[in-house]
C-alpha positions in Angstrom: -62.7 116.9 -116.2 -63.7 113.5 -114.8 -65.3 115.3 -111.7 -67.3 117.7 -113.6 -68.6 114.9 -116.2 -69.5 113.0 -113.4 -71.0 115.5 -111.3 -72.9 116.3 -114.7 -74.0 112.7 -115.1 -75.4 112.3 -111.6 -77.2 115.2 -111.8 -78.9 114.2 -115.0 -79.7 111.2 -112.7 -81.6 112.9 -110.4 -80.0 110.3 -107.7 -81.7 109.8 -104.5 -78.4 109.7 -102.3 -77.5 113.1 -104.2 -78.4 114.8 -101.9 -76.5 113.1 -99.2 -73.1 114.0 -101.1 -71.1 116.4 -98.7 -68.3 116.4 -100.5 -66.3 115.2 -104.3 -62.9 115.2 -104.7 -60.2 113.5 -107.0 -57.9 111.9 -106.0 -54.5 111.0 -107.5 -54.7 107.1 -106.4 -58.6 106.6 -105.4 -60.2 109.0 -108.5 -63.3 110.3 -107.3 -64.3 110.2 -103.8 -67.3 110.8 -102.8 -67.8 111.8 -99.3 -71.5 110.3 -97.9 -73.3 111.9 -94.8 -72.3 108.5 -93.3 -69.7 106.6 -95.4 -67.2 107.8 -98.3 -67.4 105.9 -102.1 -64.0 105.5 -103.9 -65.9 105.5 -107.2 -62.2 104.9 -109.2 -61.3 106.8 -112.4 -64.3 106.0 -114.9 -64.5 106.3 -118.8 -68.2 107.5 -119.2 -69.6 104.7 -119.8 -68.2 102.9 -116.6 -70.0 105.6 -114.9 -73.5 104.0 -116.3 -72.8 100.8 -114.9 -70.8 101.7 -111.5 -74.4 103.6 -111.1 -76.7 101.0 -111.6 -74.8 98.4 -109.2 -74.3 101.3 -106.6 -77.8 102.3 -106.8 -78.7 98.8 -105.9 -76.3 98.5 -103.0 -77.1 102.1 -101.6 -81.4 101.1 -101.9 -80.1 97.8 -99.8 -78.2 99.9 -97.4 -81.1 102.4 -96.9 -83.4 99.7 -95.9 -81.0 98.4 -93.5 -79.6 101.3 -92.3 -76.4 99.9 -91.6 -73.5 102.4 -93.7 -69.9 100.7 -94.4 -67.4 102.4 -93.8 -66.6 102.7 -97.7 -68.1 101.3 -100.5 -65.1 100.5 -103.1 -66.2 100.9 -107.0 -62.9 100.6 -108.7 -62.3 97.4 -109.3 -66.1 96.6 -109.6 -67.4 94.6 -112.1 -71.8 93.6 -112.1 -70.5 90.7 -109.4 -68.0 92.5 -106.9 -68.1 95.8 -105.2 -66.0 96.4 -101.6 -68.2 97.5 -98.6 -65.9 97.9 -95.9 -67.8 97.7 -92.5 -67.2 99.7 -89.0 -68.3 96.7 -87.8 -65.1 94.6 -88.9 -62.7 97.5 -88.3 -63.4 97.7 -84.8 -62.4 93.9 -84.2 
């Protein structure tokens, strides 16, 4: 149900990054996962109106990692609030 609300939501976005989605699945422990031509996003287990404001701070993160083309490894929404999201980096796993 979450999936399909959220799939339902995004569309009704008409999200740029849509169309890089390869893949949503839920997941007992991570929620939805979205998995990312480069990167996956653990988005978390929203109540609609989390959804809203997960978007608008991812929207601001993806348009930041577009224009420097650097992709995370993930980017971890479920314990986001407006000041805090996860980006894990390749970079920092390779160490």
């Amino acid at each position: 149900k979450e999936v399909i609300d959220f799939i339902i939501f995004l569309k009704n976005k008409k999200a740029k990054w849509y169309k890089s989605i390869r893949r949503i699945r839920w997941d007992e422990n991570e929620g939805i996962v979205l998995k990312m031509r480069h990167f996956l996003i653990k988005w978390g287990k929203p109540k609609i109106k989390e959804i809203e404001k997960k978007f608008v701070y991812l929207e601001k993160v993806m348009g930041h990692l577009g224009e420097e083309r650097k992709f995370p490894e993930y980017i971890d929404l479920r314990f986001c609030d407006k000041k805090e999201v996860i980006v894990k980096d390749k970079e920092e796993r390779n160490e």
